[in-house]
N, C-alpha and C positions, 0 to 999 in steps of 0.2 A: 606647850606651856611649861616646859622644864629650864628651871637654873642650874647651876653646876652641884651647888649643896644639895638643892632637891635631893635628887635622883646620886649623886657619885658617894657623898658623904650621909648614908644611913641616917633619915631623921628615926628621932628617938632611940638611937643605940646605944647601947650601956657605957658605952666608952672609946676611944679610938685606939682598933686594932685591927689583926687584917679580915677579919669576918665580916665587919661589919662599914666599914670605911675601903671604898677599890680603891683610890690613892695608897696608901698605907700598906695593902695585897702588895701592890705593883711594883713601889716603893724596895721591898722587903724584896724582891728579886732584880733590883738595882735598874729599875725601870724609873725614869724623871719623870712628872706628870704635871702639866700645868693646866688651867681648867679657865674656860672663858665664858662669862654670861653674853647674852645677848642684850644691847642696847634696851630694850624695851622693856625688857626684866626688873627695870629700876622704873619703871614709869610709875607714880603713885598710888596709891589705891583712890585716896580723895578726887582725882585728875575726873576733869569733867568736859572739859573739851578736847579731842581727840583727832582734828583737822591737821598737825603734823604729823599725824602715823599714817596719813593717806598713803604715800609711795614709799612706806617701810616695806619692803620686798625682801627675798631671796637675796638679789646681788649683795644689797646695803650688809647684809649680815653676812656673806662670803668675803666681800672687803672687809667689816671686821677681823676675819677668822684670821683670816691672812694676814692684816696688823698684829693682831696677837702673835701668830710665829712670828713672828720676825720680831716682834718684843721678848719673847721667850728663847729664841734662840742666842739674843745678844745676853741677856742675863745668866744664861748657860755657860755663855762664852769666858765673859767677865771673870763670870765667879768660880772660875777652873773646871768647868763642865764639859769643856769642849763646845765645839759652832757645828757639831754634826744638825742635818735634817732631820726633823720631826715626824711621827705617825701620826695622823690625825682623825680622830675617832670624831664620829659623828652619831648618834643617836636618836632616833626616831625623828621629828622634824628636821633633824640637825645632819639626816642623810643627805637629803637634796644640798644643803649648804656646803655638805663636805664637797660631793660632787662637784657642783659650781665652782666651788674655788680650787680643787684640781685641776678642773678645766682651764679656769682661767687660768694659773697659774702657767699650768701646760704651754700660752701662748708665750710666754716671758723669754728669755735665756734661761740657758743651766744655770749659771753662776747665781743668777736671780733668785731661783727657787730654794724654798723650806721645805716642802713635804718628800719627805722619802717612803709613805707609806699610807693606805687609806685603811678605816676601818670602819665599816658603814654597820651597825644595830639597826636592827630588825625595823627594816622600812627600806625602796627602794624608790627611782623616780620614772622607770619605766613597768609596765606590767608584759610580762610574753602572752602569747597569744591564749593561752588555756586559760587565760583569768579577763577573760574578755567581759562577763559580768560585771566584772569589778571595776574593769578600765569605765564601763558606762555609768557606773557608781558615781563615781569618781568625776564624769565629765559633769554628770547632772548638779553635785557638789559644787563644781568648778563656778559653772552660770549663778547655781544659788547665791553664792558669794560677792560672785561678779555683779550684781542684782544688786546687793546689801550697798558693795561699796558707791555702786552709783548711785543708792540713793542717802548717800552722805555718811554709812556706819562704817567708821574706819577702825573698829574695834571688835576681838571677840573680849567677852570678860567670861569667862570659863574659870580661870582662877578664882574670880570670885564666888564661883555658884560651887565648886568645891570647897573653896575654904567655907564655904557655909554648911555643907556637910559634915566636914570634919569639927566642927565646932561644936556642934549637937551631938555628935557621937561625943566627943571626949566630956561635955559635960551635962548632959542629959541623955545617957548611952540606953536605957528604958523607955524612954517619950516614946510614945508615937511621933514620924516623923510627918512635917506639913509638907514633904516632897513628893514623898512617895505613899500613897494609901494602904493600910495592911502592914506596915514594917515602922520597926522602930526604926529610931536614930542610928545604931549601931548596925542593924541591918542594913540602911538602907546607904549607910557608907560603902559597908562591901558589896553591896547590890553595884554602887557606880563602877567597881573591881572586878568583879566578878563576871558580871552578864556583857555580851555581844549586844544585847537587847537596848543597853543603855547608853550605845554607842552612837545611835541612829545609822548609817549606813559604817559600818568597820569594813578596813580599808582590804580585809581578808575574813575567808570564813571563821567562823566563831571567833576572830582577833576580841580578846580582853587583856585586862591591864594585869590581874591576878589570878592563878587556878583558885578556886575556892571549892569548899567544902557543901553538900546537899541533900539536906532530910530526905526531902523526892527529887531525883533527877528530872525528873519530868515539871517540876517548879522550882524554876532558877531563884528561890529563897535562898541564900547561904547564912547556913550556921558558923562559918569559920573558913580557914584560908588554908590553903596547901602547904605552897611551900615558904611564904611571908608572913613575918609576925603582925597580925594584924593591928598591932599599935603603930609599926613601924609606916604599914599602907595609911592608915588614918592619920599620920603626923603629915609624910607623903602631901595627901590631900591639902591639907593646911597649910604648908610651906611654898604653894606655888607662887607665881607671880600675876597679878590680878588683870593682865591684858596684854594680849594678843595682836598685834596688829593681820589686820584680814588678810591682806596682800599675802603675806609668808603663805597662808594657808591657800589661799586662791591661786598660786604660782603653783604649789609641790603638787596642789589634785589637779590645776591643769598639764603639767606636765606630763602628768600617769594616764589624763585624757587621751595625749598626744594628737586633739582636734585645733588646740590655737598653740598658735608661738612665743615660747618664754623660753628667758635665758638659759634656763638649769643646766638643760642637756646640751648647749651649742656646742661644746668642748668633749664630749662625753668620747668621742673616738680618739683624741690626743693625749686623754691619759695613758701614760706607761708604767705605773708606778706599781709594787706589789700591792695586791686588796686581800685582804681579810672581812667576809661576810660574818657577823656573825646574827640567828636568828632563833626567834624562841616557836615552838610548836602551836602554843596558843597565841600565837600574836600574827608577824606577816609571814610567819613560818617557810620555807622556800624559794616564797615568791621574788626575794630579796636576793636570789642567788642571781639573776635574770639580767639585772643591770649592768653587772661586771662585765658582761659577755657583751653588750655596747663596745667598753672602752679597748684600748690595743695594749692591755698589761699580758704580758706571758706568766704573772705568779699571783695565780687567783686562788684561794682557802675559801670553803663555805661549809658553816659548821651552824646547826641547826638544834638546840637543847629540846631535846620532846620525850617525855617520860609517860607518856599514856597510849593504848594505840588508836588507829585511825579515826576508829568510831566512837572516842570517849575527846573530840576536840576542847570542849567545854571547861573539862579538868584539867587539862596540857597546862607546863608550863605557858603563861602569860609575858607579855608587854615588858612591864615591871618589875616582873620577876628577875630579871638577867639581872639588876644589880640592885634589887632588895633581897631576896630569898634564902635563907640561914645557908641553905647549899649551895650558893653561888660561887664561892673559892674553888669549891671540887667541879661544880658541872658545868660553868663559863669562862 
């Protein structure tokens, strides 16, 4: 349920510079970056009938992505940028998307194709065999969904049940909170950050969104946040976009099932293109590295940011860290 400002452009940053804004980092090394929402990102918050987001899927938003290069790369052109192909970063939901539309791409001509390069964040759409829990996770997820949609909810609204977090943190940051029992407001924003616990099934062991800080390790309270400023997670929260369409969601956990057939992977052995994994310790941490090794690219990177060891998962670099966290120039 990420937009491009979310999560690339630092909510609540003091200013735009390369610390706190990754365009402006990338920028500053003469890197081009153009950033695309996903259709559904704009869908209302008021929006109360939800019957055309039923078959918003995966495809629908890799044909996006794919319009997008090809808008981005003539505007490059134009404006003396050169018509070179694209890298195309994808970012946690936004891995299977990338995938797909390499794929498909793949089937095109050369002359046809944008993408000169993948860069999947910490998420992937297959699991290897050793996270075989997780594939069953994952499957059980898949029908739960598959379930919701047939019985007519063609919607998550996740956005909204966070922005409602972040809204009593910022202005009732004391309250006790009416979410969670035991925790105020402000707690119980980083608690949606911080804890595995809060994730219902995380799609990796201890995957959370932020390392966080802990009176007692042994009670996932957080006092504070590792390596993100905790205004910046809680703006974060508030800034999302207020729905989801199920499908997106119900494709990426069926594909990681691999018990029903969806598009994602059709293509996944015709990608050639260089991949760059990158993955955080506390989020899909390795598991991410797994998928490349499908496609037929001969220049695969997989770089994994993990600052705690084995047995301290909990506190690892998170999720959201890779591009909120004041250290993210030096360590992503």
């Amino acid at each position: 349920s990420l937009s491009f400002v979310s999560i690339f452009v630092q909510p609540d940053s003091t200013g735009i510079n390369p610390e706190t804004w990754v365009p402006h980092y990338l920028a500053e090394r003469n890197i081009n970056v153009s950033g695309m929402d996903f259709g559904w990102t704009s869908v209302p918050g008021e929006t109360t009938d939800f019957t055309f987001m039923k078959d918003w899927g995966v495809e629908r938003d890799a044909e996006h992505a794919l319009a997008a290069l090809s808008v981005a790369r003539l505007i490059r052109g134009i404006s003396g940028q050169g018509f070179g192909r694209i890298n195309l970063l994808g970012y946690s939901y936004g891995v299977s998307v990338a995938y797909a539309a390499a794929g498909r791409e793949a089937q095109q001509h050369r002359i046809l194709r944008d993408i000169s390069g993948l860069i999947p964040v910490d998420q992937g759409v297959k699991y290897p065999a050793s996270a075989e829990t997780f594939r069953i996770a994952a499957c059980d997820g898949a029908a739960a969904i598959k379930q919701q949609i047939a019985n007519g909810q063609y919607h998550s609204a996740n956005g909204r049940v966070f922005a409602s977090f972040s809204g009593l943190a910022t202005a009732a940051p004391g309250e006790p909170s009416p979410f969670i029992p035991n925790l105020t407001n402000y707690q119980a924003a980083l608690f949606i950050g911080t804890s595995t616990f809060a994730q219902g099934n995380p799609p990796a062991p201890f995957w959370h969104f932020v390392g966080g800080k802990f009176i007692d390790p042994a009670i996932p309270v957080p006092s504070g946040l590792l390596y993100t400023n905790p205004d910046r997670w809680i703006a974060l929260l508030g800034s999302l976009p207020p729905y989801q369409p199920q499908r997106t969601t119900y494709e990426s956990r069926a594909c990681l099932c691999d018990d029903e057939d969806v598009s994602i992977d059709d293509h996944l052995g015709d990608i050639r293109v260089p991949i760059v994994y990158l993955g955080a310790g506390g989020g899909f941490r390795q598991l991410g590295d797994y998928t490349s090794t499908l496609t037929s690219s001969s220049d695969i990177l997989n770089h994994t940011v993990s600052l705690k060891p084995e047995d301290q998962p909990l506190t690892d670099f998170g999720h959201a860290d890779l591009f909120l966290a004041d250290a993210g120039p030096d360590l992503v």
